[in-house]
C-alpha positions as CSV (number, residue, x, y, z in Angstrom):
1,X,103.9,108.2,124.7
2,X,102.7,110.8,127.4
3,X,100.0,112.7,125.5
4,X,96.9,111.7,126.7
5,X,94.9,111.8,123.2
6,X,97.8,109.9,121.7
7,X,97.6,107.3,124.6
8,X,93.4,107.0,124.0
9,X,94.4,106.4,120.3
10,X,96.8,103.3,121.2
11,X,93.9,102.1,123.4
12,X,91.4,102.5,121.2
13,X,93.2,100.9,117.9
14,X,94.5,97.9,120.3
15,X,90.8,97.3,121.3
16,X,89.7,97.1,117.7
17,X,93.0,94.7,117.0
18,X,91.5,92.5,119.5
19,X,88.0,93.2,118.1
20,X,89.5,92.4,114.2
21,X,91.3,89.2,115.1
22,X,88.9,87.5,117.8
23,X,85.9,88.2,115.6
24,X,82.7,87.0,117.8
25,X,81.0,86.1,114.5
26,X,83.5,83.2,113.8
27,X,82.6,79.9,114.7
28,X,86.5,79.1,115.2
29,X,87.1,82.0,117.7
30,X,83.9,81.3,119.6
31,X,85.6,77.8,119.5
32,X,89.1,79.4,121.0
33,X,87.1,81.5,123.3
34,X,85.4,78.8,125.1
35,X,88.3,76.8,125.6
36,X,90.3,80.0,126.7
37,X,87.8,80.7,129.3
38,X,88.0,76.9,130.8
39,X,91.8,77.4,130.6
40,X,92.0,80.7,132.4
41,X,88.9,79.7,135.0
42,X,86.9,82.8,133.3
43,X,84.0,81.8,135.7
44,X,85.4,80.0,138.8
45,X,87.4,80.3,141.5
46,X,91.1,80.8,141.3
47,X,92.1,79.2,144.8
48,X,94.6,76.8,145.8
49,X,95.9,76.6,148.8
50,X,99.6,75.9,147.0
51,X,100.5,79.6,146.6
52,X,102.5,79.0,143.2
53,X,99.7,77.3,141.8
54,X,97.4,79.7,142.9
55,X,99.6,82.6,141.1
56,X,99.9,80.7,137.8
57,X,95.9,80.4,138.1
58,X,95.9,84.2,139.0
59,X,97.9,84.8,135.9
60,X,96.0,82.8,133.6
61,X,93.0,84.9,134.7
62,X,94.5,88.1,134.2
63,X,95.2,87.4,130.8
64,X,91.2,86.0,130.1
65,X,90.0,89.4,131.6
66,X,92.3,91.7,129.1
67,X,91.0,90.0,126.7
68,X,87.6,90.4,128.1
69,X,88.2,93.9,128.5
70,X,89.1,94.7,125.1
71,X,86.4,92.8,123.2
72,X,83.7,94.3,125.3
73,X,84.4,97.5,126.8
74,X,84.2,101.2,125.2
75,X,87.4,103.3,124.4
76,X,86.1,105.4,127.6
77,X,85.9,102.1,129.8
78,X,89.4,101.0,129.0
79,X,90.3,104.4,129.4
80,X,89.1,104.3,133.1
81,X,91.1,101.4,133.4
82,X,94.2,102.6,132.5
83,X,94.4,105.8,134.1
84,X,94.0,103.7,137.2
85,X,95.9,100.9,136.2
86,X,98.2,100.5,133.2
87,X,97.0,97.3,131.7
């Protein structure tokens, strides 16, 4: 998948996958959420001075951003991001 419009179209229905399945309104995802976002150190620092653990950290964050990224962001946003980036 090369075509540009057909590449905005995955983005776009992937975003509103996430969006379906990790409904904000639901008391269980906000539930999930929260404890994803201790997991994955959504607002602290990743640092350790053991490199390994600081990758798995590193990883774990990663994940919490894409996430992140797809609940909250516009199809142009995440479009930014992947013509940068492939997420």
């Amino acid at each position: 998948m090369t075509d540009p419009i057909e590449v905005k179209a995955a983005l776009r229905n992937r975003r509103l996958a996430y969006q379906r399945a990790l409904n904000a309104e639901s008391i269980d995802v906000q539930t999930v959420l929260a404890d994803l976002a201790k997991f994955c150190r959504a607002s602290s620092s990743t640092f350790d001075a053991d490199p390994r653990v600081h990758a798995l950290l590193e990883g774990r964050k990663e994940v919490w951003l894409r996430i992140q990224q797809h609940l909250n962001l516009t199809d142009d946003q995440l479009w930014n991001l992947f013509t940068r980036k492939v997420i």
